[in-house]
C-alpha positions as CSV (number, residue, x, y, z in Angstrom):
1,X,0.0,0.0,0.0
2,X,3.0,2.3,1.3
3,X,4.4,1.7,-2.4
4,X,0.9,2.7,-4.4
5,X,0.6,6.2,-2.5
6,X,4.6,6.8,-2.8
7,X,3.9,7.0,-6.4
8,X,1.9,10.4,-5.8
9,X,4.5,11.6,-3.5
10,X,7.7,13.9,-4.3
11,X,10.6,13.1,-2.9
12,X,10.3,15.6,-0.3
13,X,6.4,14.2,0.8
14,X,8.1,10.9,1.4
15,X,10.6,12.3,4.2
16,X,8.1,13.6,5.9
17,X,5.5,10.8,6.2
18,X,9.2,8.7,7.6
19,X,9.3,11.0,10.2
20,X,5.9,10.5,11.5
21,X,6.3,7.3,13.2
22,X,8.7,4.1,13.0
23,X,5.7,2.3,11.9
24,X,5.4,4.7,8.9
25,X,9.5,4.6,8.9
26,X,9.7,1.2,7.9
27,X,6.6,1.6,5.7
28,X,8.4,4.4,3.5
29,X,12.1,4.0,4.1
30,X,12.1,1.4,1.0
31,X,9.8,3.8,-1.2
32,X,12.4,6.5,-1.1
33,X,15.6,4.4,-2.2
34,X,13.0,2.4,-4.8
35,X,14.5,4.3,-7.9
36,X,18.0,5.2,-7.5
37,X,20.6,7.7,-10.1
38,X,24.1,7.0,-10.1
39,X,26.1,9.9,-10.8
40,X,29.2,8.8,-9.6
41,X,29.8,5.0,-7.7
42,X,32.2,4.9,-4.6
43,X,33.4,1.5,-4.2
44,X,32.9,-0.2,-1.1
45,X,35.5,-0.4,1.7
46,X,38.0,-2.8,0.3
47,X,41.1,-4.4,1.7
48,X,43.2,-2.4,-0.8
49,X,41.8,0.8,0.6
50,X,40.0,0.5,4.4
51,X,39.9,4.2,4.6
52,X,36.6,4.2,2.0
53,X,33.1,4.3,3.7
54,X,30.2,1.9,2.7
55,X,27.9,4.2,0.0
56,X,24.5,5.0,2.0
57,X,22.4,3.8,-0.5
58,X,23.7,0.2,-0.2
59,X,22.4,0.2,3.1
60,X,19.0,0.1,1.6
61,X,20.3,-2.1,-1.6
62,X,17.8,-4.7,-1.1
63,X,15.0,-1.6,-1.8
64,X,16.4,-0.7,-5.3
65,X,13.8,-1.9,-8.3
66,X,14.7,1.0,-10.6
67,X,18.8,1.9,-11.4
68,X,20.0,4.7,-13.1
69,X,23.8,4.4,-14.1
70,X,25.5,7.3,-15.9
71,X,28.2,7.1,-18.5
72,X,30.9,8.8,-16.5
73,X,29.5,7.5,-13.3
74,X,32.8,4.9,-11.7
75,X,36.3,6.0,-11.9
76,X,37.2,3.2,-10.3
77,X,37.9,-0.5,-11.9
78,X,35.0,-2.8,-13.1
79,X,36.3,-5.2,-10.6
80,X,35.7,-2.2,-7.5
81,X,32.2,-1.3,-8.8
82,X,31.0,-5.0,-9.4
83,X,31.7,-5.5,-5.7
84,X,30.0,-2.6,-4.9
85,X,26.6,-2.8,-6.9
86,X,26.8,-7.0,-5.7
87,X,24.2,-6.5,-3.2
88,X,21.6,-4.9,-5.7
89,X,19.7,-8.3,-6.3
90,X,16.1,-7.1,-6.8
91,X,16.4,-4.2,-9.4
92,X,12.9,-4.5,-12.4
93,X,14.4,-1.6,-14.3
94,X,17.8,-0.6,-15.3
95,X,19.1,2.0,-17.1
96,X,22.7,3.4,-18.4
97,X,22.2,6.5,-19.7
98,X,23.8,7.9,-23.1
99,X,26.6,9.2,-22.6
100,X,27.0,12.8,-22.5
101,X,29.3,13.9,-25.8
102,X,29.3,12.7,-29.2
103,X,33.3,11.9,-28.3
104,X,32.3,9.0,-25.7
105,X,30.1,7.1,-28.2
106,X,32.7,4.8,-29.7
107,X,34.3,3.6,-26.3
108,X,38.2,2.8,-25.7
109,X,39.4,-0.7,-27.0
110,X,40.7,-1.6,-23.5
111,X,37.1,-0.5,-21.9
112,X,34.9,-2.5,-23.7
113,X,35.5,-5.5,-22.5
114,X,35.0,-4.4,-18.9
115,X,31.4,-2.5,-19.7
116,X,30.0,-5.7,-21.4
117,X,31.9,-7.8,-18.1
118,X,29.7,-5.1,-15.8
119,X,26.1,-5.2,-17.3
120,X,26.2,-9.1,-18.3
121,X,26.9,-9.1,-13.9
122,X,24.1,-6.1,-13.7
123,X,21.5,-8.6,-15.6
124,X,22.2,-12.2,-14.3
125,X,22.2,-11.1,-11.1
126,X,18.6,-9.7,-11.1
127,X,16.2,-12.0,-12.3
128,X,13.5,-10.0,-11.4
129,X,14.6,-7.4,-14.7
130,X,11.3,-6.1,-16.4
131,X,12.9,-3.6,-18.7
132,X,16.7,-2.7,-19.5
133,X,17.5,0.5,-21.7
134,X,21.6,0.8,-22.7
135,X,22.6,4.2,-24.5
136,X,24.9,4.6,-27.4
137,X,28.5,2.8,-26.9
138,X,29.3,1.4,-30.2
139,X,31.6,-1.5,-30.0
140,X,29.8,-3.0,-27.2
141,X,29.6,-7.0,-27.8
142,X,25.8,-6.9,-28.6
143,X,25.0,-10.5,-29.2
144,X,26.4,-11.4,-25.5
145,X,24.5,-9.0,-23.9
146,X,21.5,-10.0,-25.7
147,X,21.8,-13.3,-24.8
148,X,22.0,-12.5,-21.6
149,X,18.9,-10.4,-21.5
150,X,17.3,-13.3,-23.5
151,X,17.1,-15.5,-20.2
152,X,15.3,-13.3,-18.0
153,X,11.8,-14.7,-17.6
154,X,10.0,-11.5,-17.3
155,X,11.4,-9.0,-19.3
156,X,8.7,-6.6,-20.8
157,X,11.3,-4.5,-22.7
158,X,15.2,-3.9,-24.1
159,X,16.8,-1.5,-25.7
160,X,20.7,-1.8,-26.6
161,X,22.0,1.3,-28.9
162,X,20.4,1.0,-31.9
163,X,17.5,-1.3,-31.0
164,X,14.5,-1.5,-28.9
165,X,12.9,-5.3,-28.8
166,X,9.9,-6.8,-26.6
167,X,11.2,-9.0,-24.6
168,X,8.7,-12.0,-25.5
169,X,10.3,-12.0,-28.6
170,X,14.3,-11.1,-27.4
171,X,14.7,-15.3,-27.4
172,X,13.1,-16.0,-30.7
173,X,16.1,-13.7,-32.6
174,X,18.4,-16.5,-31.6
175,X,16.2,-19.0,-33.0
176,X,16.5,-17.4,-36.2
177,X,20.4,-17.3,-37.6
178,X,19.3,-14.9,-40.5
179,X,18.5,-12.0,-38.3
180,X,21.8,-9.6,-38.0
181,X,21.7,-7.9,-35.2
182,X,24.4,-5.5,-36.0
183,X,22.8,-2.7,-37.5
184,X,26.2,-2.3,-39.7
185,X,25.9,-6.0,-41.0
186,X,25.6,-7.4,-44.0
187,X,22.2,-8.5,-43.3
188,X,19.2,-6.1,-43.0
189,X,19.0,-3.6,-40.1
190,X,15.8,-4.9,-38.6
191,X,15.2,-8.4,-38.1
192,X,12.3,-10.4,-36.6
193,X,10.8,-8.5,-33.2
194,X,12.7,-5.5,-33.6
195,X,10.2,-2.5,-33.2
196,X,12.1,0.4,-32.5
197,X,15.7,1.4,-34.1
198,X,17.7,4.5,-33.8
199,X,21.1,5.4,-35.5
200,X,22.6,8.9,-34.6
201,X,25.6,9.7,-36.1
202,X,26.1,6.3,-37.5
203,X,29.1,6.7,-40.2
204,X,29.5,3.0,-41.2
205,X,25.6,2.4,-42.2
206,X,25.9,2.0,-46.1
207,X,23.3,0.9,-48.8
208,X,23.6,-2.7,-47.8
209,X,21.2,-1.8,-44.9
210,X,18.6,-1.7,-47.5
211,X,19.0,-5.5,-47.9
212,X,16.0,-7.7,-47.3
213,X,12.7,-9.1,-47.8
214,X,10.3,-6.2,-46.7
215,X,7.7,-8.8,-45.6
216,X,9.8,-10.3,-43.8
217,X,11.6,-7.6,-41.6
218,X,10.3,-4.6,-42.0
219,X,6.4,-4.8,-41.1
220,X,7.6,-5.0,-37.0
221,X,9.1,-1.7,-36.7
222,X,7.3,1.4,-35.8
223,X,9.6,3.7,-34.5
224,X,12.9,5.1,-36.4
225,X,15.4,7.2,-35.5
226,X,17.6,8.4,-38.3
227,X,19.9,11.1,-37.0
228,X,22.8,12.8,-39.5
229,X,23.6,9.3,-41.2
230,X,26.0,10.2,-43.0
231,X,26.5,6.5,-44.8
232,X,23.1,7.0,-46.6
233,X,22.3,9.5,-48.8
234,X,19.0,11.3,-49.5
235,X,17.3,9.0,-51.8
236,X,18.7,6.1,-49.8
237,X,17.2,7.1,-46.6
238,X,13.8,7.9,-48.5
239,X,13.7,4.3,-49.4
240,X,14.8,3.1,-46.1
241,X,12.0,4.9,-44.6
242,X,9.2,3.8,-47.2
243,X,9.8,0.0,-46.3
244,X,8.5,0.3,-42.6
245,X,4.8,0.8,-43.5
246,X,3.9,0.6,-39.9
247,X,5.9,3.4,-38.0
248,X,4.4,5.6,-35.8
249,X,7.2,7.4,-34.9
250,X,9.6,8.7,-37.0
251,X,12.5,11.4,-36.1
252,X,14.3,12.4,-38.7
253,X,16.9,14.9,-39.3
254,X,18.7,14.7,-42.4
255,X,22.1,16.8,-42.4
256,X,23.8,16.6,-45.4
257,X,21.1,18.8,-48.1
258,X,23.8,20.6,-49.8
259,X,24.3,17.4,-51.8
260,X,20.6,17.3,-52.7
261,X,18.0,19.7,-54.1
262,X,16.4,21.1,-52.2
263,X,13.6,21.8,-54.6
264,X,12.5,18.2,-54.5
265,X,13.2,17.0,-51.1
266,X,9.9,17.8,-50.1
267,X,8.2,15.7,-53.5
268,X,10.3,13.3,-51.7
269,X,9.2,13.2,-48.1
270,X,5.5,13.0,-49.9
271,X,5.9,10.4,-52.5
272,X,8.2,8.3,-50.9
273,X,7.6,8.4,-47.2
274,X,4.3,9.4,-46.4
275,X,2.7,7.8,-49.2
276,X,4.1,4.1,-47.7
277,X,4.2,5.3,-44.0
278,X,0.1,6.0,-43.1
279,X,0.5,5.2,-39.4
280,X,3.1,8.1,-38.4
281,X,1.4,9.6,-35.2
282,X,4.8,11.4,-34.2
283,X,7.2,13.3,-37.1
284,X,9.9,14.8,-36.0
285,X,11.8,16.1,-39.0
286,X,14.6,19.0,-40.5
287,X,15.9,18.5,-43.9
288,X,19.7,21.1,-43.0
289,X,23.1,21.5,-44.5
290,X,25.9,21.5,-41.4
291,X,28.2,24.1,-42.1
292,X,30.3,22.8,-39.8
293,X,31.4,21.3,-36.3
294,X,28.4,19.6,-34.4
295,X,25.3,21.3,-32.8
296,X,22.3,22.8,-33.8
297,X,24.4,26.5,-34.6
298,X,25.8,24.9,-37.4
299,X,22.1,23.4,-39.1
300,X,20.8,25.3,-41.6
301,X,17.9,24.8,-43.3
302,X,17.8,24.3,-47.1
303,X,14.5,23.7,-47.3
304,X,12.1,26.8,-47.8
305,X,8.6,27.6,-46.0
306,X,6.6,26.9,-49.8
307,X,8.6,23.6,-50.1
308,X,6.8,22.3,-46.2
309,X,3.4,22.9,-47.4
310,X,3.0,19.8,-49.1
311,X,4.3,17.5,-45.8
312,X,1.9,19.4,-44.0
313,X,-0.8,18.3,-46.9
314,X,0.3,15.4,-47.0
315,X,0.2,14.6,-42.9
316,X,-2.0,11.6,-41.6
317,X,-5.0,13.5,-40.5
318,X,-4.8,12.1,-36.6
319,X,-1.1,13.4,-36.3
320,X,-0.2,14.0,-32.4
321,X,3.5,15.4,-32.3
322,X,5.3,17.8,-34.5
323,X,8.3,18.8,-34.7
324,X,9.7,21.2,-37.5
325,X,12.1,23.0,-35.0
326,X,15.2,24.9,-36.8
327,X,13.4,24.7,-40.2
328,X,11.6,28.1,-42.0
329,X,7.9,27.0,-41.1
330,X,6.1,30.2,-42.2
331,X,2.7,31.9,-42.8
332,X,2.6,29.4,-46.3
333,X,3.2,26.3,-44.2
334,X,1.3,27.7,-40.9
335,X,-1.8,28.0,-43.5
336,X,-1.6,24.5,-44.6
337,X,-1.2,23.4,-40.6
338,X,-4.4,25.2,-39.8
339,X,-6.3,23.8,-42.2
340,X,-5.1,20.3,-41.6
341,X,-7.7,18.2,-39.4
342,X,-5.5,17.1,-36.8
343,X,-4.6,21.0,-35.5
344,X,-7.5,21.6,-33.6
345,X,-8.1,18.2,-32.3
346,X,-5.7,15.6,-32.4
347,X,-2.1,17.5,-32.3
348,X,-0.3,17.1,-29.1
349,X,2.6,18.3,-29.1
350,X,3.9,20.8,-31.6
351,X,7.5,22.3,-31.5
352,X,8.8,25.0,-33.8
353,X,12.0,26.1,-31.7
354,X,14.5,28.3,-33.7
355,X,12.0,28.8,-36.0
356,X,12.8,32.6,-37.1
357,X,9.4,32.4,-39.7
358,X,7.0,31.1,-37.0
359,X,5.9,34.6,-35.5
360,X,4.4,35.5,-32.1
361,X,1.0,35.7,-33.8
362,X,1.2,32.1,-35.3
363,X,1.7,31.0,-31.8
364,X,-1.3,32.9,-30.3
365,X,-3.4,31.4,-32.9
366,X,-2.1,27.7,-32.0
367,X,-2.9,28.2,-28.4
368,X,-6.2,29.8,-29.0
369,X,-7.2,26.7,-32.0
370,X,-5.3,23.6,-30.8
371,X,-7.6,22.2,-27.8
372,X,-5.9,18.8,-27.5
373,X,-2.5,20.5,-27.6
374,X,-0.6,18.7,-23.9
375,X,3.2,20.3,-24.9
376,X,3.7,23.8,-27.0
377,X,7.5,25.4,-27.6
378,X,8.2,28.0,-30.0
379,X,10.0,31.1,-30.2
380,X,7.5,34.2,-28.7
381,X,4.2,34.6,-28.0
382,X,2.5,37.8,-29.3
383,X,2.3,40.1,-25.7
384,X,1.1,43.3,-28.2
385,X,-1.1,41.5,-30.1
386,X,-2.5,39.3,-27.0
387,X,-3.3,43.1,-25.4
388,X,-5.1,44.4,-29.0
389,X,-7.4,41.1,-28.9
390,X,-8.2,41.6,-25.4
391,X,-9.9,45.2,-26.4
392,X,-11.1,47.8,-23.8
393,X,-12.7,45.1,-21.7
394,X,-9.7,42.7,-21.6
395,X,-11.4,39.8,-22.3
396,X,-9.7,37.7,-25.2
397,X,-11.0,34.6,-26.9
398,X,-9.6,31.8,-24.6
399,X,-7.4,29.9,-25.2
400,X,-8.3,26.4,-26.1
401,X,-5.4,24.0,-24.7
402,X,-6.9,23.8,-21.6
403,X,-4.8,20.5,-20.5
404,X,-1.3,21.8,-21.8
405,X,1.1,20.5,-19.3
406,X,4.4,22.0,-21.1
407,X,5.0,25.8,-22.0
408,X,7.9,26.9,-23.4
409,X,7.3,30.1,-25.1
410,X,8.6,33.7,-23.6
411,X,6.0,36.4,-24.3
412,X,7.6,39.4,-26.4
413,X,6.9,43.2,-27.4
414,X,6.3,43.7,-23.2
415,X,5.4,47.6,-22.7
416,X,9.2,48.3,-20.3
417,X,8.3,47.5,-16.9
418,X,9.3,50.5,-14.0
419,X,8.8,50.9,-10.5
420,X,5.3,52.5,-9.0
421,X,5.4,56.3,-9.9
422,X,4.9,58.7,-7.6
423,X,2.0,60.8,-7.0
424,X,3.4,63.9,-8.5
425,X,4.7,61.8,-11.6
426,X,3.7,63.1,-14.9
427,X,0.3,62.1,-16.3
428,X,2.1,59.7,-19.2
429,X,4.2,58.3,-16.9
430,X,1.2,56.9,-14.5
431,X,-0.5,56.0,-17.9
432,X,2.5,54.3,-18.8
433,X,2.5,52.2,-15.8
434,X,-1.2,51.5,-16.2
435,X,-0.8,49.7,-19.3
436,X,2.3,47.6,-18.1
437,X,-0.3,46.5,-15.0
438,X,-3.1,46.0,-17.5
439,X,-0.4,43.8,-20.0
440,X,0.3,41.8,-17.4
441,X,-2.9,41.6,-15.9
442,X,-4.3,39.5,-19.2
443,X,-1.0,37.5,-19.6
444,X,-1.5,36.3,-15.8
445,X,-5.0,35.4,-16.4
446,X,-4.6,33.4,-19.7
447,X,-1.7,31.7,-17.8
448,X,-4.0,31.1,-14.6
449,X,-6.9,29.1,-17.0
450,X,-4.0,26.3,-18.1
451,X,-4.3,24.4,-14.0
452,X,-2.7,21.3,-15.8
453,X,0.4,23.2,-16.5
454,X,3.4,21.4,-14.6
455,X,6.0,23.2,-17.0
456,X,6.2,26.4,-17.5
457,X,9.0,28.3,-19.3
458,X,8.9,32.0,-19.9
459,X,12.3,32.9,-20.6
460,X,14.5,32.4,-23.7
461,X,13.3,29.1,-25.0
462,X,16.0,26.2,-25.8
463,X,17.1,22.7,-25.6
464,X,19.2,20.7,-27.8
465,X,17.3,19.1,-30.8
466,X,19.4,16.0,-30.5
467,X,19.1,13.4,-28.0
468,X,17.4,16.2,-25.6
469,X,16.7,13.7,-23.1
470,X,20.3,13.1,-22.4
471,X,21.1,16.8,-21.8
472,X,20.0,19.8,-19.8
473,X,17.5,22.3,-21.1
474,X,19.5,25.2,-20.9
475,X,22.9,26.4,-19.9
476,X,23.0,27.4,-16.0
477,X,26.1,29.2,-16.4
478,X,25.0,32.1,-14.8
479,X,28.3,34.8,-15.9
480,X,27.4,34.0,-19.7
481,X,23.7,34.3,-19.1
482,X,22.6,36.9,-21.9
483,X,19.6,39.4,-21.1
484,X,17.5,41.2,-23.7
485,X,16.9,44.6,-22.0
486,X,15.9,46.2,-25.8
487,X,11.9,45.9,-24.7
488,X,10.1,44.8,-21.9
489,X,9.7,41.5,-20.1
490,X,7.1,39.7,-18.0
491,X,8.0,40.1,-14.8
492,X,6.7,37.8,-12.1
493,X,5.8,39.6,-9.1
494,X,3.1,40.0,-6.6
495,X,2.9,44.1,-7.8
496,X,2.5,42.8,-11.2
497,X,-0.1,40.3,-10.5
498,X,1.5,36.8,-9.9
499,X,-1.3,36.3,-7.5
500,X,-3.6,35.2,-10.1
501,X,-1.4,32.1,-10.8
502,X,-2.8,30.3,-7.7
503,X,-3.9,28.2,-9.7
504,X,-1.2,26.1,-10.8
505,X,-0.9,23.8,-8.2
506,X,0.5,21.2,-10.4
507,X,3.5,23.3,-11.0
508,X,7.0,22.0,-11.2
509,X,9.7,23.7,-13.3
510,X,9.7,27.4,-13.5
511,X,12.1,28.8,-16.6
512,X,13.2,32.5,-16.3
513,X,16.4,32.2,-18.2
514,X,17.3,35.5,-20.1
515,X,14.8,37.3,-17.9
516,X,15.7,40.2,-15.2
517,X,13.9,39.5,-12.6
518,X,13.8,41.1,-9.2
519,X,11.7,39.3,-6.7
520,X,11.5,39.7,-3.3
521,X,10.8,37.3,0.1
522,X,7.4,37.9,-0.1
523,X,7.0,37.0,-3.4
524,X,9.1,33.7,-2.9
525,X,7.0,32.8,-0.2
526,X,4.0,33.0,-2.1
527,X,5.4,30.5,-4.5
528,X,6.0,27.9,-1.8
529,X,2.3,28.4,0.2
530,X,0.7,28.1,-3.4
531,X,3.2,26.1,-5.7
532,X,3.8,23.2,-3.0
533,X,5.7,20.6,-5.5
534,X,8.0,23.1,-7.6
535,X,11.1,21.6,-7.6
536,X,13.4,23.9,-10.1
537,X,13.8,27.4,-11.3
538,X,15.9,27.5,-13.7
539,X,17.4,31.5,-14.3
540,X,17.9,34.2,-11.8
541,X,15.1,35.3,-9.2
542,X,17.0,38.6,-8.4
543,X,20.3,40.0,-10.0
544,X,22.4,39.3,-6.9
545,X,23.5,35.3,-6.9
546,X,23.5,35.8,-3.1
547,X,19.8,37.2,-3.1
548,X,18.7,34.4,-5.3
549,X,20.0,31.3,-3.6
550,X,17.8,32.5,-0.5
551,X,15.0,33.6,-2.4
552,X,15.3,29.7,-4.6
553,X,15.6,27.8,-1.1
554,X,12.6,29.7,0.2
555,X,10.3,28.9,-3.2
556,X,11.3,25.5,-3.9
557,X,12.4,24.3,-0.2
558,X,15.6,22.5,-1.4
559,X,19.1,23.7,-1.0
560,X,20.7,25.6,-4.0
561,X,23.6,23.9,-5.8
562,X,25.4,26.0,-8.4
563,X,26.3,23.8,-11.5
């Protein structure tokens, strides 16, 4: 029972119920070391070196069901960190994360061995494993691990790299010798059971991946990940892509368009992809020349707004996630989009980051149009033209994404915000601060009607478009954090009407990166007695670093760690 209501409790909740009583002690001591991150492992005390403590959370080992490992985690021998993860014995998940640069994927020769040695160890010894995820280490000896993971009895779910199998069907690709399960074999890249395959920066994939009898192989998978392959080119990867007629999710950047033109690549997409792929639910896709070095600040687009419309045309008509971000998506494409089925009913989750085209206005109207939209990024919302809809009697056509959960969107053209004037201020001066009040007045109440928001981002928007799950949203770095002081900003304030934000209880990441904020106590306080489970604030609360650690451990109740 302790278990079920731990799974609507933060971290912080689950403290406090173990300090009610011993009874609820023991009851919730295992819920809080159930799912455990490793960012770095301390052996255990050792005869070679007596002077090392036991880690804590080995004191509670028998407790672990879910394991997080990090790439960089042990900088201590296999041998060292097998003795220390030996108690673990009852872990259902585990999970070694990607690892953080593109210059760990390929491993060191004399470390390979040693990684397979540690996570064949990791998955005999739990028997109990329900799902195992492995990030990116090429080199890796797949087919031992797989064999391993092939004798658990109850495994749900595995994914190694490159591949994501059910795990009712891991055993049966041993049973079938023609299956190569190197993804840079001679043999096709998706064999029997195979449902999920990703290759990011894969340089050795080459046309022999297209290889195979379609009905076969390639009716299994429906989700592909084809990041910069740079051992396929463009009409190679069209025709990859056409023989999965069942994906559902497809992510797709393609890196290399200078080779290409550009004036057909959108033909392409239609003919040859969406015309054999009718399932896709989830596109994520950028057709970019890299100019040079790795990152999204060397992507360019080659592909102009006209040449989208027809993928937008073309678009199953129950879509749920799209993602165009770096591309030119402009009022030709946006016009398509809005008059596509899916964008005021089935779309989900709809990203145009970095999108220069995709205006402030464009991303009114989507919040105002898309009612089943659950996750919205783009570059600025409209704060001017929010204000001229409003009219004299502030009331604005709502909007319709009443269950969005993620925000990330800063609102732009703010009227400059100032201090209170003074009584014998000048007449435009008061009227000046009037409208700023009134500005932020409707901004606050459009916010306060979206009570399913847990995310809520109102600085500068960004993230890395590859592998974002593996990497912070935004820089921390607090001396190169840039401020754009040419207009106004919202400011987030009790004098400027945070108060009608009470509403967002289920609030749990505030962004203010790039704004200048200048809270006070009060206004920090307010956040913890009506925001009870925010956990981060990412950006400065008030210019002084001093002022906003104490402000940050007031809001949130944790302690402030610089990174």
């Amino acid at each position: 029972m302790a278990s079920l209501i731990a799974e609507y409790l933060t971290r912080k909740d689950i403290v406090a119920c173990i300090s009610v009583c011993r009874e609820w002690e023991a009851l919730f001591t295992p819920c809080l070391w159930s799912d455990m991150s490793l960012r770095t492992i301390l052996p255990c005390h050792h005869h070679d070196h007596p002077e090392r403590p036991k880690p804590s959370f080995l004191f509670h080992s028998q407790s672990i069901r879910r394991l997080t490992i990090h790439r960089s985690s042990s900088r201590f021998s296999t041998r060292e960190v097998i003795s220390t993860l030996d108690e673990c014995r009852k872990i259902e998940e585990l999970i070694l994360l990607a690892p953080d640069s593109l210059n760990d994927f390929r491993p060191r020769e004399d470390t390979v061995h040693s990684l397979c040695h540690l996570w064949i160890f990791l998955i005999t010894g739990n028997i109990n494993l329900r799902r195992i995820s492995i990030g990116h280490m090429f080199g890796l000896p797949l087919k031992r691990i797989l064999w391993s993971a092939s004798l658990l009895p109850d495994l749900e779910h595995f994914k190694l790299g490159c591949m994501a199998i059910d795990g009712i069907e891991l055993h049966q690709l041993f049973l079938r010798p023609h299956a190569d399960l190197k993804s840079g074999g001679k043999g096709p890249i998706a064999g029997p059971g195979v449902h999920s395959l990703q290759l990011v920066y894969t340089h050795f994939l080459g046309p022999e991946a297209l290889v195979g009898n379609a009905e076969g192989f390639y009716p299994c998978l429906t989700r592909l990940d084809l990041t910069a392959v740079s051992g396929l080119d463009w009409n190679q990867q069209c025709t990859l892509i056409g023989r999965f007629p069942n994906l559902v999710y497809l992510y797709w950047l393609y890196t290399n368009a200078d080779t290409h033109p550009a004036r057909h690549a959108g033909t392409d997409v239609v003919t040859k992809v969406l015309a054999q792929c009718l399932r896709i639910k989830s596109l994520v896709f950028l057709y970019a020349a890299n100019i040079g070095g790795e990152g999204n600040a060397n992507l360019v687009c080659r592909m102009s707004d006209k040449e989208h419309v027809p993928i937008i045309q073309a678009l199953p008509v129950d879509l749920k996630v799209l993602s165009l971000a770096l591309s030119t998506f402009g009022k030709f494409s946006f016009r398509a989009l809005r008059a596509r089925p899916f964008f005021a009913t089935t779309l989900r989750e709809l990203d145009m980051l970095d999108c220069p085209s995709f205006t402030g206005v464009m991303a009114l109207d989507c919040l105002e149009s898309c009612s089943g939209l659950v996750k919205f990024v783009a570059m600025a919302i409209a704060a001017d033209e929010l204000l001229k809809r409003a009219g004299n009697d502030d009331k604005s056509k709502p909007w319709a994404c009443q269950k969005l959960t993620y925000l990330n969107a800063p609102f732009r053209n703010m009227f400059l915000y100032r201090t209170r004037p003074s009584l014998e201020a000048k007449k435009a001066e008061q009227e000046r601060y009037r409208n700023v009040l009134r500005q932020h007045m409707i901004i606050f109440s459009k916010l306060a009607e979206l009570t399913w928001l847990e995310h809520l981002w109102l600085g500068r928007p960004g993230r890395p478009l590859i592998n974002e799950q593996d990497n912070p949203e935004v820089s921390l770095d607090e001396n190169t954090e840039k401020v754009d002081t040419s207009k106004g900003e919202l400011m987030l304030t009790l004098a400027t009407g945070l108060g009608a934000l009470a509403s967002l209880r289920r609030l749990r990441s505030l962004g203010l990166i790039g704004l200048k904020q200048k809270m006070t106590m009060e206004d920090a306080q307010w956040m913890k007695e009506n925001w009870r489970i925010l956990e981060e604030i990412r950006g400065k609360m008030h210019p002084s670093l001093a002022q906003h650690r104490k402000l940050f451990e007031v809001a949130t109740g944790a302690t402030y760690v610089s990174l």
